[in-house]
C-alpha positions in Angstrom: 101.7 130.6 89.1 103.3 133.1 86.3 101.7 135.9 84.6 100.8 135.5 81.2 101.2 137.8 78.4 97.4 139.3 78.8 98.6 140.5 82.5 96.6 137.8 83.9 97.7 134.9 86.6 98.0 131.6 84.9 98.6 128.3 86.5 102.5 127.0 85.8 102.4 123.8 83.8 103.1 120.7 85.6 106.1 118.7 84.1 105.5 114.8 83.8 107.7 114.1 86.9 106.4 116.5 89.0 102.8 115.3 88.1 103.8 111.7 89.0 105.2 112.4 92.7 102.1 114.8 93.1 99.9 111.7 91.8 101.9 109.2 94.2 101.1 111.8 97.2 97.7 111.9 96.8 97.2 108.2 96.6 99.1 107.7 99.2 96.9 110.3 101.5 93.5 108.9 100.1 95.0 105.4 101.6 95.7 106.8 105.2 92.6 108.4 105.2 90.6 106.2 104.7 91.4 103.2 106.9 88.9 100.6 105.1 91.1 100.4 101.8 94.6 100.1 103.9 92.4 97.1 105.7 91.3 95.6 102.6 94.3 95.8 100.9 97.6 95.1 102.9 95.9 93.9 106.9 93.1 91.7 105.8 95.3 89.5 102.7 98.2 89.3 105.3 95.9 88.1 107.9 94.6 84.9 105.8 97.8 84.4 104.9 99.2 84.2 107.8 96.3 82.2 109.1 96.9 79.3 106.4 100.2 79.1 106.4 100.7 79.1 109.9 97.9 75.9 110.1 99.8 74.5 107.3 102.8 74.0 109.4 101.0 73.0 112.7 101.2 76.3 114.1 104.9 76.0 114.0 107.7 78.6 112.3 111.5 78.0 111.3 110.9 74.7 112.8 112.2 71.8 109.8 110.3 69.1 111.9 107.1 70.8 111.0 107.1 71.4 106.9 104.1 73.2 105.6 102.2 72.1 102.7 99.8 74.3 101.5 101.0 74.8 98.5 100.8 70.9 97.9 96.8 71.1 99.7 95.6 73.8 97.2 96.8 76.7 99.0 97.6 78.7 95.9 93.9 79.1 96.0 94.5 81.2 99.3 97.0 83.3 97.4 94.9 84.1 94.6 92.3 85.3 96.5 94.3 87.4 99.0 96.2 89.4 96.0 93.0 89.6 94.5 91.4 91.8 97.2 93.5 94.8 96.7 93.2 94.5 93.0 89.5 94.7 93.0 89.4 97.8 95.2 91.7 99.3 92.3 89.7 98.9 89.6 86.2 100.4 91.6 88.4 103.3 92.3 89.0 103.9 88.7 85.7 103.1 87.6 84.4 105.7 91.0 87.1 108.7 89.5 85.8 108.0 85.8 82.2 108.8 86.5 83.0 111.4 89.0 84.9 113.2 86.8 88.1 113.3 89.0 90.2 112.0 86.2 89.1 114.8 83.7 89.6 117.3 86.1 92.5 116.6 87.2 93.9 116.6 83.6 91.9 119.8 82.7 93.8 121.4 85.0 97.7 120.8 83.1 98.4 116.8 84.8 99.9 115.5 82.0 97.7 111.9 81.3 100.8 110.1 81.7 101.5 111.4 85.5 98.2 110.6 86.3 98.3 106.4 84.9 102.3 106.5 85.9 101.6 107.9 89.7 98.6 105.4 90.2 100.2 102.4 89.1 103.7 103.6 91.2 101.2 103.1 94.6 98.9 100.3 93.8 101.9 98.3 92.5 103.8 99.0 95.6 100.6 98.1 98.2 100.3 95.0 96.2 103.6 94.6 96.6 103.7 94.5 100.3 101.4 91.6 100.3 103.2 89.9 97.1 106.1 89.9 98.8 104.8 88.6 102.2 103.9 85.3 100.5 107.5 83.9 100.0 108.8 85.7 103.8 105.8 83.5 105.3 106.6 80.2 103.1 110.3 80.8 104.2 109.0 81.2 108.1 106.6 78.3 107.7 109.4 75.6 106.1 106.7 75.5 102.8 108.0 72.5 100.7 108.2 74.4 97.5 110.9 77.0 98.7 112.5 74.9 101.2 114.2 71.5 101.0 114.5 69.6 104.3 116.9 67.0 104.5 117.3 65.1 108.2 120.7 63.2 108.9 120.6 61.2 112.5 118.6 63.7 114.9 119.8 66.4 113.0 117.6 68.7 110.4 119.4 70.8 107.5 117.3 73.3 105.8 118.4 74.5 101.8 116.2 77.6 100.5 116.8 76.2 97.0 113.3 78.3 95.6 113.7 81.5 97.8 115.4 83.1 94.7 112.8 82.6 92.6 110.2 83.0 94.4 110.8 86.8 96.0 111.8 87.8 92.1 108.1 86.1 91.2 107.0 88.4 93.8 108.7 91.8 92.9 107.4 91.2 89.2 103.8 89.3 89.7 101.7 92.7 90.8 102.4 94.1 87.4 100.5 92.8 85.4 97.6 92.0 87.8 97.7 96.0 88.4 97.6 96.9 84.7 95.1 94.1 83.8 92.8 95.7 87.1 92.6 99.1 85.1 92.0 97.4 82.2 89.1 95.8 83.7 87.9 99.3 84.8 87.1 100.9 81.5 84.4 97.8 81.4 82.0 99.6 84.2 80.0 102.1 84.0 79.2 102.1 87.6 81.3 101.6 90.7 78.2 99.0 91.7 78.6 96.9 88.9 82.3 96.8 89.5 82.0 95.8 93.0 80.2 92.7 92.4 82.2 91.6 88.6 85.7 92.4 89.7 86.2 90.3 93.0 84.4 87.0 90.8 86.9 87.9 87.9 89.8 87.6 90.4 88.7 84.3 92.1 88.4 82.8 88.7 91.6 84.2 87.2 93.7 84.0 90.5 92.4 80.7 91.8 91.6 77.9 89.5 93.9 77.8 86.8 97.0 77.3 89.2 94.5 74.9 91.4 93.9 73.0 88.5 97.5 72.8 87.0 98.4 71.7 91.0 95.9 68.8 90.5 96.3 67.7 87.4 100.7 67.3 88.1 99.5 65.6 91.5 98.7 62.3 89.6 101.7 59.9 90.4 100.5 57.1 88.3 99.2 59.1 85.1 102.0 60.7 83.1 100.3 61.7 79.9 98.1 63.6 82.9 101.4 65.3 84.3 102.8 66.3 80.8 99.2 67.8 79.5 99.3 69.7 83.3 103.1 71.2 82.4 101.5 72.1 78.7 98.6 74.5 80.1 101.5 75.6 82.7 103.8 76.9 79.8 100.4 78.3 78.3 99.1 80.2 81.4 102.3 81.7 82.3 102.1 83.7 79.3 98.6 84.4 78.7 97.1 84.7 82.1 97.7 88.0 84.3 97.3 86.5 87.5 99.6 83.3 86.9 103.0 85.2 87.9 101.8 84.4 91.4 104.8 83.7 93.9 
């Protein structure tokens, strides 16, 4: 606090950094204390994920004999969904601070609007990205055939990670925009009710049938014109859709 020129004890402003870290803090704290969200959003995703990959490969990990294929069965599905969870506790969170004034008091009181968008989206992006990044580490541990290539020579197996690159930098960059696209969603609600039943649907759509539907459609071996049209609204979706970054 500093005293202003009437005498008086003001509050000090806040400068934009400061307001960020203090914004960061307090998400972080809301998430410890209440264990439901921390479940929701990094235990329960990591859980399935680990579930289907692991069945994928027979139960098997690191072993080349034992190649998973989920990817190849529709799996991507799985990963939608499991990214999906975390984002659709962000957005009710917004939408619950919006009509319970938290947002307009905490600006009232000298956070500059910036800090408060700039320290949320610091700690949702990194939660989501503890699960983003979980999906190629389990693909790696599970021999999936899209990040590893298995060759076998005689008894012998040889294992090439020629997709790992790729695949962790799809992960460090894919909760961007499904972050900023969940707050975007938020200023559609006018009750946290609403936004618990829209959001989660929104996700599923978004996060699970486009790539499900590309997979199919590139599956044909026999139907080219099929395979070309599926690489078309590939190139399309990786552009327009939020959710198609997905590792």
């Amino acid at each position: 606090e500093v005293e202003d020129w009437s005498g008086a004890w003001a509050r000090a402003p806040l400068s934009r950094i400061g307001g960020v870290r203090l914004v960061a803090s307090l998400r972080l704290q809301e998430l410890a204390a209440w264990p439901r969200d921390l479940f929701m959003r990094i235990a329960l995703p990591i859980g399935i994920l680990t579930l289907f990959f692991a069945m994928s490969a027979k139960w098997k990990f690191l072993d080349p004999a034992s190649p998973g294929k989920l990817i190849m069965a529709g799996g991507v599905v799985v990963i939608g969904l499991c990214l999906g969870l975390a984002i659709s506790t962000f957005a009710v969170a917004l939408v619950r601070e919006r009509i319970t004034k938290v947002r307009h008091v905490m600006i009232s009181q000298g956070l500059p609007p910036s800090a408060y968008w700039a320290g949320t989206f610091l700690e949702h992006y990194a939660q989501t990205l503890v699960v983003s990044l979980y999906i190629p580490a389990v693909s790696i541990l599970t021999n999936q055939s899209y990040i590893v290539h298995i060759t076998k020579s005689g008894g012998s197996y040889t294992s090439s990670y020629f997709g790992a690159p790729a695949a962790f930098l799809a992960a460090v960059l894919c909760p961007i925009p499904m972050v900023l696209f969940a707050y975007f969603v938020s200023g559609f609600f006018k009750t946290t009710e609403a936004a618990m039943r829209a959001v989660p649907a929104i996700n599923a759509i978004l996060g699970g049938i486009p790539p499900m539907v590309v997979g199919i459609l590139h599956a044909q071996p026999s139907a080219q014109d099929i395979r070309d049209a599926s690489l078309a609204v590939h190139a399309v979706l990786s552009f327009v859709s939020p959710y198609y970054a997905l590792p």
